[in-house]
N, C-alpha and C positions, 0 to 999 in steps of 0.2 A: 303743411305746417306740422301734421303729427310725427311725420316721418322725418323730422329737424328734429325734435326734441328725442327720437328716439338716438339718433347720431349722435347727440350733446350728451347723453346718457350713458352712453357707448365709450365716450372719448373718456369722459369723465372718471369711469371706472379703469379704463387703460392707463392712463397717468395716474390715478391712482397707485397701481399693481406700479409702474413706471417708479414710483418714487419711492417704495418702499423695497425696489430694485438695490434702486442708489444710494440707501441707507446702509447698504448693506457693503458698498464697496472698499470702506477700511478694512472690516473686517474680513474680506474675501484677500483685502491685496497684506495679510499680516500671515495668511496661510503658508505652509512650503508648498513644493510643487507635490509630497507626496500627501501633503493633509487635501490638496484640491483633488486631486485624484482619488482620496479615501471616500469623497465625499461621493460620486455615481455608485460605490458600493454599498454607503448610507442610505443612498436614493431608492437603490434596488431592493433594498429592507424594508425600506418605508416604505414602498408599493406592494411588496410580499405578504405584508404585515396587515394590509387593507386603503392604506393611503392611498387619495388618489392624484394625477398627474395634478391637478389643482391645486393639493395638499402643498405639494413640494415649488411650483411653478416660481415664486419668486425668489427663494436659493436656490433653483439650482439654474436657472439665468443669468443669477447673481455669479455662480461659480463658472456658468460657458463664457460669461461677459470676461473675467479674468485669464481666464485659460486665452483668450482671444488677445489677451493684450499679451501675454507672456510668449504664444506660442508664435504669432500672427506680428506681433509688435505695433499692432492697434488695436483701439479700444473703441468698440460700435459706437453708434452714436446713439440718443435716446429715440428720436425717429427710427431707428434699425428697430430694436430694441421692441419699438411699440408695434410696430409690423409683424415681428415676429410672436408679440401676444396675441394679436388678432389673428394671425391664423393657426393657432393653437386653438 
C-alpha cells in the first residue's frame, strides 16, 4: 500500500512538470529557428551561473519538444515527454 502512494506521488509531480511543459508550447512555437537555438546558449549560462539542470528542466524540454516537431516533423507525445522526466 505505501509503495502505491509513493507511485501516485511520483506521477503526480511528473504531470505536474508535464504541464507546465505544455504551457509553454505557444510560446516555444512563436520562436525562429535562431531564437530556439539561442536558447542551449541561455541554458549553458544558466548552469555556469549556478542553475541547476532542475532549474532549467521544463524550458528547455519545452524548447527540444519544438526543435522535435520542426526538425523530426513530430511532435513527442506527453507519455514520451514524461518518460523522459523520469529518467532525468
Amino acid at each position: 500500500m505505501f509503495r502505491r502512494l509513493g507511485q501516485d506521488f511520483q506521477l503526480r509531480k511528473v504531470k505536474k512538470i508535464l504541464k507546465q511543459i505544455n504551457a509553454l508550447k505557444g510560446k516555444m512555437s512563436s520562436l525562429s529557428d535562431q531564437e530556439l537555438v539561442a536558447k542551449t546558449v541561455e541554458f549553458r549560462q544558466r548552469l555556469s551561473e549556478g542553475e541547476s539542470l532542475d532549474d532549467i528542466l521544463v524550458e528547455a524540454f519545452a524548447v527540444v519538444r519544438e526543435a522535435d516537431k520542426r526538425i523530426l516533423g513530430m511532435f513527442p507525445y506527453d507519455v514520451q515527454v514524461m518518460g523522459a522526466i523520469v529518467m532525468h
